[in-house]
N, C-alpha and C positions, 0 to 999 in steps of 0.2 A: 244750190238754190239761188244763192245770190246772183251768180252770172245769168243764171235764166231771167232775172228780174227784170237786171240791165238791158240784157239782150232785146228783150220786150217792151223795155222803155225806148230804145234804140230804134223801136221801128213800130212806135203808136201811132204814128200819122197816117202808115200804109194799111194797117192794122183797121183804123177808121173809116179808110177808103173799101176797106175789103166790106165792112161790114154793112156803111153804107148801099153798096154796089150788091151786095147779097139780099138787101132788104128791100132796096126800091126794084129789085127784079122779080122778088115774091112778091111784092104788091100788083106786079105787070104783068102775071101770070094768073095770078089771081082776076084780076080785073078783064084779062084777055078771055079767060075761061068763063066769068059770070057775061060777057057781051056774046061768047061765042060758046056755048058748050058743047059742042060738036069735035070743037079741036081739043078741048081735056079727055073727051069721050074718046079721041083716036090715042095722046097720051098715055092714055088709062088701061088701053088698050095693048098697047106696047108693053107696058109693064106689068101686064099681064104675063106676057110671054114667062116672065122669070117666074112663078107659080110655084115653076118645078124643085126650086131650091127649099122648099118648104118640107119638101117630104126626105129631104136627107137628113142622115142623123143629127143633132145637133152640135156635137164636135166638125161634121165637115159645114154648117151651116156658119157658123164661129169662125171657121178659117174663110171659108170665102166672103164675109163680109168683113171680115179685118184686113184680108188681100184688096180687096176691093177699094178699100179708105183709103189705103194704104199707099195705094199705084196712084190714086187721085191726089194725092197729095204732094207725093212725089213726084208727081208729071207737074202740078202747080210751081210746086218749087224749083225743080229745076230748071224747066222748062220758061221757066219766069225768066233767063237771061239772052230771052229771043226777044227782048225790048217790053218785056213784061204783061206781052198778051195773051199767053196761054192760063193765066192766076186770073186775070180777069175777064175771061171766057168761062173758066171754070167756076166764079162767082157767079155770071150773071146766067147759065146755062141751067144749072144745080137750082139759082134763086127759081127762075120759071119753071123748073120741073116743080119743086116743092109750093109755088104760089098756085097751080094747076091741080098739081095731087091734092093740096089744103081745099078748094074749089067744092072739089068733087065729091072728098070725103064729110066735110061739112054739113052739102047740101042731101049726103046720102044716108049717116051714118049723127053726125052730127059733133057739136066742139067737143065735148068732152071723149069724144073717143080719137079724133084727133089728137088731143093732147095727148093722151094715154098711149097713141102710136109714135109722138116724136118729143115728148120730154124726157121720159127716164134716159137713153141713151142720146138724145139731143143735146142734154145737157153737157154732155163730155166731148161727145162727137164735133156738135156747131162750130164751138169757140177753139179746137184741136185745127179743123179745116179752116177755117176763116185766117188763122196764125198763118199758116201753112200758104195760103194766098195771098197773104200779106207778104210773107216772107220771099215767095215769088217775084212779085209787082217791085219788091226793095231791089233783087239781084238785077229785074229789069230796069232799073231805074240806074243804077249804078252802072250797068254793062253802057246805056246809051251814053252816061256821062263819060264813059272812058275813052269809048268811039269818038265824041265830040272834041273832049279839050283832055283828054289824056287822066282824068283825075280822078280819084278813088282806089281803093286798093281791094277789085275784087274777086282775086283768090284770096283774099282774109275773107272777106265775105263769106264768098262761095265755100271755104269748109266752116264755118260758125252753122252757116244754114244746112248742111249734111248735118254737123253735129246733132244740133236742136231735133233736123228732125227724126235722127238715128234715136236720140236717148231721151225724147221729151213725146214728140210726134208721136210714135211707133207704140210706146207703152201706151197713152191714153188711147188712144185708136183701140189697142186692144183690149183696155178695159170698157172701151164703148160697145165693141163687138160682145163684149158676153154679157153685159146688160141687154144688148140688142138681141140677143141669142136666148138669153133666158128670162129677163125678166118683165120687158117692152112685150109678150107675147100674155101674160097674166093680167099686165094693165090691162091692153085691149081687152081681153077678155071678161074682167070687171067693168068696165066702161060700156059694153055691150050687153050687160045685162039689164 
């Protein structure tokens, strides 16, 4: 636990950035969709398509959205050591989906059933991902420094961030997946009555 602490201290700037850059793109999604709701309406629409994963049992509904976090994250992180634009793609892509979908559901459904669809597993989930794009944007940051003037040592890096996210990332992921699976499905359904 301690090195986790470190570790996290080690990269709260990125950490900052991530969360910043997650937020001011839910605001921009939000605000795209209250000037224009035609384009949530096509969003809303797409995401639709997945519908289908609802009616599977909820053991394979659990694996595919812990696979799902899981890939996202992993493609954040690693993928972070292409100059650390794929963590901040993945920030600001995820921010406007979720500032669009909040939009919609809002206006349709209303806040409290909003909340009730993205904080019991939001809570674990958000701040699991945001790490995770932090973590990315750090390998990116460090690979350009290496490129540039030679400096940093980022194969240490690059297995600390396998690590984290093999034994830190992966579990919480999957305990968000089975709140997401079982109990994020009860709120809604209280929140709708």
């Amino acid at each position: 636990m301690k090195g986790t602490i470190e570790y996290l201290r080690s990269i709260r700037g990125y950490i900052l950035i991530s969360v910043i850059l997650f937020f001011a793109s839910v605001a921009s999604g939000f605000t795209a969709a209250e000037q224009n709701p035609e384009i949530a309406e096509e969003w809303l629409k797409e995401l639709e398509m997945l519908k289908w994963i609802t009616d599977l049992p909820p053991l394979m509904i659990l694996i595919l959205i812990f696979a799902k976090n899981l890939l996202a994250c992993a493609m954040a992180v690693l993928l972070g050591m292409g100059a650390g634009v794929v963590p901040v793609l993945v920030a600001i892509s995820n921010g406007i989906l979720v500032g669009m979908v909040a939009y919609q559901v809002v206006h349709k459904e209303g806040i409290l059933y909003l909340l009730a669809g993205i904080l019991p597993h939001g809570i674990v989930e958000l701040p699991t991902v945001l790490v995770s794009i932090a973590i990315g944007m750090r390998l990116g940051h460090l690979f350009l420094m290496t490129i540039i003037d030679g400096d940093g040592d980022l194969g240490e890096e690059a297995r600390a961030a396998v690590s984290f996210l093999i034994y830190r990332v992966a579990p919480l992921l999957f305990v968000a997946a089975v709140i997401e699976t079982f109990i994020t499905p009860l709120a809604i359904s209280l929140a709708s009555r």
